[in-house]
C-alpha positions in Angstrom: -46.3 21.9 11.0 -48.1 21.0 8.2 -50.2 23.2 5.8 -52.9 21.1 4.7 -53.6 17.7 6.5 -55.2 15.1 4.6 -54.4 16.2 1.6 -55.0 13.9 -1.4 -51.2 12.2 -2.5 -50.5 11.8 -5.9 -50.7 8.5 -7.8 -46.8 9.2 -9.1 -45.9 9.1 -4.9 -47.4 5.2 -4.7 -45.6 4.4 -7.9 -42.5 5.7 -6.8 -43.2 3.9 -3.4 -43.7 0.4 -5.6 -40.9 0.9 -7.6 -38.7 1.6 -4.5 -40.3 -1.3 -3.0 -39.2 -3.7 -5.7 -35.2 -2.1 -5.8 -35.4 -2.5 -2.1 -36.5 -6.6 -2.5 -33.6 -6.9 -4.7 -31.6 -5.6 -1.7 -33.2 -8.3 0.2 -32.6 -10.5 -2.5 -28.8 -10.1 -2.3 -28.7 -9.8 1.7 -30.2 -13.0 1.7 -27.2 -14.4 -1.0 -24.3 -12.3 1.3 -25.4 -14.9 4.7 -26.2 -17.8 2.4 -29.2 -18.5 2.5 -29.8 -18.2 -1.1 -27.1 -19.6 -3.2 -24.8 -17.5 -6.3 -23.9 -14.6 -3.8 -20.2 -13.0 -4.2 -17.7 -15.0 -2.2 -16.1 -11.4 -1.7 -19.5 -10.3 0.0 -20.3 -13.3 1.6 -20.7 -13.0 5.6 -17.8 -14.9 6.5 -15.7 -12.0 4.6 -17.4 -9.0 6.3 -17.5 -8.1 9.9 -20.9 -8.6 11.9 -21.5 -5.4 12.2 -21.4 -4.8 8.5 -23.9 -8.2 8.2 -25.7 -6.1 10.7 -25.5 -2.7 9.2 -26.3 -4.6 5.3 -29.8 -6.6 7.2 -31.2 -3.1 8.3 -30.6 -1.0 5.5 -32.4 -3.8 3.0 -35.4 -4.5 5.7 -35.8 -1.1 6.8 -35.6 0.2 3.6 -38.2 -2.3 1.9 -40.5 -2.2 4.9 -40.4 1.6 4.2 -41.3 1.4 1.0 -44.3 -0.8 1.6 -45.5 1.8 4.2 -45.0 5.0 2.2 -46.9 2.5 -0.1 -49.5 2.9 2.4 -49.2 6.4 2.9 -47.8 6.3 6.1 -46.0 8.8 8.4 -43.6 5.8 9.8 -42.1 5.8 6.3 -39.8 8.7 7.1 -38.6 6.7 10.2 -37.4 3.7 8.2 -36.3 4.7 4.9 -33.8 7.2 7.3 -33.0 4.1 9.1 -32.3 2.3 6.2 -29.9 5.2 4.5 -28.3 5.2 8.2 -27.5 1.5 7.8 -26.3 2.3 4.3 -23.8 4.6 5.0 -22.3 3.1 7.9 -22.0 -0.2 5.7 -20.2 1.8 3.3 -17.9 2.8 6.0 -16.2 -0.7 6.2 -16.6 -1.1 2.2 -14.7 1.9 1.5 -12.8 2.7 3.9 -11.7 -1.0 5.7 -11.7 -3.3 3.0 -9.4 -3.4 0.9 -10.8 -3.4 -3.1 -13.8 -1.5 -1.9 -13.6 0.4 -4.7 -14.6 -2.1 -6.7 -18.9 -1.4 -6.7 -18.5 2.3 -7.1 -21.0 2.7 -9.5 -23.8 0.4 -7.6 -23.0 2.0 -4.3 -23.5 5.1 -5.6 -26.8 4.3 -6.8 -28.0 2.6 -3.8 -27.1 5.9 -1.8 -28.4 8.1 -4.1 -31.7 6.0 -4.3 -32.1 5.7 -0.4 -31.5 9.5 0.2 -34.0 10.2 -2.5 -37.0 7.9 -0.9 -36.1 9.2 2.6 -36.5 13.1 1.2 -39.5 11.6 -0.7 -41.0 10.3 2.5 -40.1 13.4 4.3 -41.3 15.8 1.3 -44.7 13.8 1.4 -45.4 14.2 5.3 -44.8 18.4 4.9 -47.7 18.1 2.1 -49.8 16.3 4.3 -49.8 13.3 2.1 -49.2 11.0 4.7 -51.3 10.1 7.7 
């Protein structure tokens, strides 16, 4: 379990948190352009293009992820939980974009980011809960 519980977190976890928070609302941002509710999204991302089940996948990766970040904000175990969730949702999306559609290739660079940024908040989350930063 852990080693110490209740130990103090460090001011660097809730700015990390924050900042993750913010990438994760410009997730939202652009989920919200893919099903139209927002207008200026990429009419090769646009819902109509993609499966539902990739709409699906895209919706809980963004919302899990940025309701993650707002409760590791909050220095909460349930963090951990989501921000897993939300890499889950990522990698299955990434599933059809790569290996379905045809010119997935295109966002290489920005998928890789987004993965890499969502595996590093998840190990944060987890990293924090072993140090007994999170209640």
């Amino acid at each position: 379990m852990n080693d110490v519980i209740g130990a103090k977190a460090p001011a660097w976890l809730r700015i990390v948190a924050a900042l993750g928070l913010v990438w994760n609302l410009f997730g939202v941002y652009a989920y919200l352009q893919t099903v139209g509710v927002l207008g200026g999204g990429d009419a090769s991302m646009s819902s109509a293009a993609m499966p539902a089940w990739v709409t699906g996948a895209f919706a809980i990766a963004v919302f899990a992820g940025a309701l993650g970040c707002l409760v590791l904000l909050m220095l909460k175990r349930m963090a951990t939980m989501l921000l897993l969730l939300s890499l889950l949702g990522i990698i299955v999306e990434d599933v059809w974009a790569f290996g379905m559609r045809p010119g997935g290739e295109d966002n290489m660079i920005l998928s890789l980011a987004v993965n890499l940024i969502a595996t590093l908040l998840a190990w944060l989350s987890w990293t924090a809960g072993k140090k007994g930063w999170l209640s």
